[in-house]
N, C-alpha and C positions, 0 to 999 in steps of 0.2 A: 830788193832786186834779186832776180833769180842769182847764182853764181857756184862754183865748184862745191861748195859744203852742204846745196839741195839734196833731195832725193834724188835716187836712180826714175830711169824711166820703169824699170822694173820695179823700186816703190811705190811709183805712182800707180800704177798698173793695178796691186793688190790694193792699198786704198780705194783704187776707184769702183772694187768689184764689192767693198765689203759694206756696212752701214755706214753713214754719216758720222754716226758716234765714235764706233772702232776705225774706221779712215782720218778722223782727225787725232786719234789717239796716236795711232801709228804715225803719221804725220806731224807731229807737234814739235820734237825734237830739231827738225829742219824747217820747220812754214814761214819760219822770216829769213830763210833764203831763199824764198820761191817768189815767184809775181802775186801769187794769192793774197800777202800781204800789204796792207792800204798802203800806199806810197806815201812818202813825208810832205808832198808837194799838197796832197788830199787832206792829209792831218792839220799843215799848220794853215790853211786857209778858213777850212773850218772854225778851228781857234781862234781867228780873228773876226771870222762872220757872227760867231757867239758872242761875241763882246757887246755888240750892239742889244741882247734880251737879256743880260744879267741883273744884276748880280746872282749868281747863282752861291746854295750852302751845299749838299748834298747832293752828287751825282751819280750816274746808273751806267756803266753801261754793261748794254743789252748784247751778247754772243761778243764776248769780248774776246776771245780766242788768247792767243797768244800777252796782250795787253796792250796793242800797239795805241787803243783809243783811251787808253786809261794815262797818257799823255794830253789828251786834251782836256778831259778833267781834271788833271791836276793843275792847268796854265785857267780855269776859268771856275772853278770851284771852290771856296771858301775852308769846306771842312770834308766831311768824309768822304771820299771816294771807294765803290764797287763795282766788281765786274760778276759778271755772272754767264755761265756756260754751263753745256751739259759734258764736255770731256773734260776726263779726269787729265788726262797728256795736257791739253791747249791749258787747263790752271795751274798746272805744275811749273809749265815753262812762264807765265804771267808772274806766277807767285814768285819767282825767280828775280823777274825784270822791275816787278813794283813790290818789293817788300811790304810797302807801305799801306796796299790798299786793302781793301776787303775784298774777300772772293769768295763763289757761291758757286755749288754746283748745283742747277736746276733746269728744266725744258724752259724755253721759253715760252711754250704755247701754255704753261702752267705757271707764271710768276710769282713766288711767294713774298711777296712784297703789295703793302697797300699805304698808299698816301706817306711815302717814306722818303722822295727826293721830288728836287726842286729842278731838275734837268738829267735826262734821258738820252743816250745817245746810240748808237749802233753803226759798224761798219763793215761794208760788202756784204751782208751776212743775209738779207732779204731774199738771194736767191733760195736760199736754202729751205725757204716756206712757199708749197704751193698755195694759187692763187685763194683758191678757196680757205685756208688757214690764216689768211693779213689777218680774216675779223678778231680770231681768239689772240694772235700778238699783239693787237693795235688795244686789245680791251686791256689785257693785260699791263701795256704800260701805261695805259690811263691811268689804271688800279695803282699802278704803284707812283704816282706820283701826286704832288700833293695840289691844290687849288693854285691854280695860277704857273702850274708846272710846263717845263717844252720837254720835247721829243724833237731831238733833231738828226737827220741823216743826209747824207751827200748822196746824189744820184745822178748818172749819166746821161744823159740826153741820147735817143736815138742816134746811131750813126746811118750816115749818106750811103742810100745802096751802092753808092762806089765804091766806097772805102772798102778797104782788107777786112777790119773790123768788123765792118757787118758780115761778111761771110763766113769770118771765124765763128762768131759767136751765134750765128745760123747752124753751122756745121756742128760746133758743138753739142748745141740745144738738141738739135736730129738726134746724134752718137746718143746724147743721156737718155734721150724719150725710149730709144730703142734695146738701150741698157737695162731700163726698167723695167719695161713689157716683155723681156725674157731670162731675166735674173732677178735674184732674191737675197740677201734683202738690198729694198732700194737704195742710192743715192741718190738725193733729193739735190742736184743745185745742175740750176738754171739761168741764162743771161737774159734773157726774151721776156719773161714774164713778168717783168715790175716797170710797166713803162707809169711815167709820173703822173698822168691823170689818175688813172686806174689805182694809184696809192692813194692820192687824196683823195680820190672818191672812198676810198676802204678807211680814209684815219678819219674824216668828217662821218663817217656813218657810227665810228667806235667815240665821238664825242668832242672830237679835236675841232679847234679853229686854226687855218692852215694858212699858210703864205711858202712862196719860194724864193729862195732870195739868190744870184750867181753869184760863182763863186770863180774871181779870177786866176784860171788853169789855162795859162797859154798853149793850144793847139787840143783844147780838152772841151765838149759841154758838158760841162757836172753844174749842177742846184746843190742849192741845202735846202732841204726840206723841213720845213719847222712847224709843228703842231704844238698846240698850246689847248691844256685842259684849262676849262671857264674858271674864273676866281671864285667863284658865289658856289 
């Protein structure tokens, strides 16, 4: 939750003009005092929606930032847990938070990892790949998990053109489109562009069998989205 120990609006400002990579850098120190980070409400329900495809031994996750999802691997995991990111800042502060786990600095679009865990996970961090980019993620964590492996993520459900919501995050989308097309280098993150068909159709084309399962968030519609590479 956002609160006094966040960035200034004047941090947020330079982050938002600079790369994705250097903005989460400079960022990293404060991003779990901000909203950017997954809410516990998101984390532990997931936790329990997982419990239903386990047992799981080895887990991944995928743009771990800070470490907040390296808590649900630890509550549904057996043995190794890894996170992996491309900021050096968002590992430093994780390596901090989970002594315990293994961390990697790597693109996601480039996983160095193949047939290496048994469950997959990632949070909020989809914006962050335009549309055309899901296929090289989605192959990506195919590769690195092994036969019979999930990939699983939470995702929002469209909100009600009523709502506030949908016009923030309309409003926002506009601000970043506009951002890009006259500054360099981009910031790539987007609310609009991962609506849930449109993933599965991109994790069923990278090899997944998919299902969605809700995920009870009073006054929230969020899925978990669960792909599963074939056993054979």
């Amino acid at each position: 939750m956002p609160s006094s120990h966040g960035p200034t609006l004047r941090e947020l400002t330079v982050q938002a003009l600079s790369s994705v990579e250097h903005g989460y850098d400079l960022l990293a120190p404060k991003f779990d005092h901000t909203s950017f980070r997954t809410p516990a409400n998101i984390l532990t329900a997931t936790t329990a929606a997982l419990a239903s495809f386990g047992p799981f031994d080895d887990g991944l996750d995928v743009c771990c930032g800070t470490g907040a999802g390296l808590s649900v691997l630890d509550a549904v995991c057996r043995s190794r847990v890894t996170g992996v990111d491309f900021s050096t800042g968002m590992l430093d502060e994780a390596r901090q938070a989970n002594p315990g786990a293994g961390l990697v600095r790597a693109d996601a679009l480039t996983l160095p990892f193949r047939a290496g865990f048994d469950l997959a996970v990632s949070f909020g961090a989809l914006g962050h790949f335009l549309p055309a980019e899901r296929p090289a993620l989605f192959a990506g964590i195919h590769r690195a998990l092994r036969p019979g492996g999930v990939f699983a993520m939470p995702l929002g459900g469209p909100p009600p053109v009523t709502s506030r919501w949908f016009w923030m995050t309309l409003g926002f989308d506009a601000v970043m489109r506009v951002r890009n097309a006259v500054w360099r280098p981009k910031f790539v993150m987007y609310y609009r562009t991962t609506p849930i068909p449109a993933v599965l159709t991109d994790l069923r084309a990278a090899g997944f069998h998919t299902e969605t399962v809700p995920l009870p968030l009073p006054g929230l519609s969020y899925e978990l989205v669960v792909a599963r590479r074939a056993a054979g």
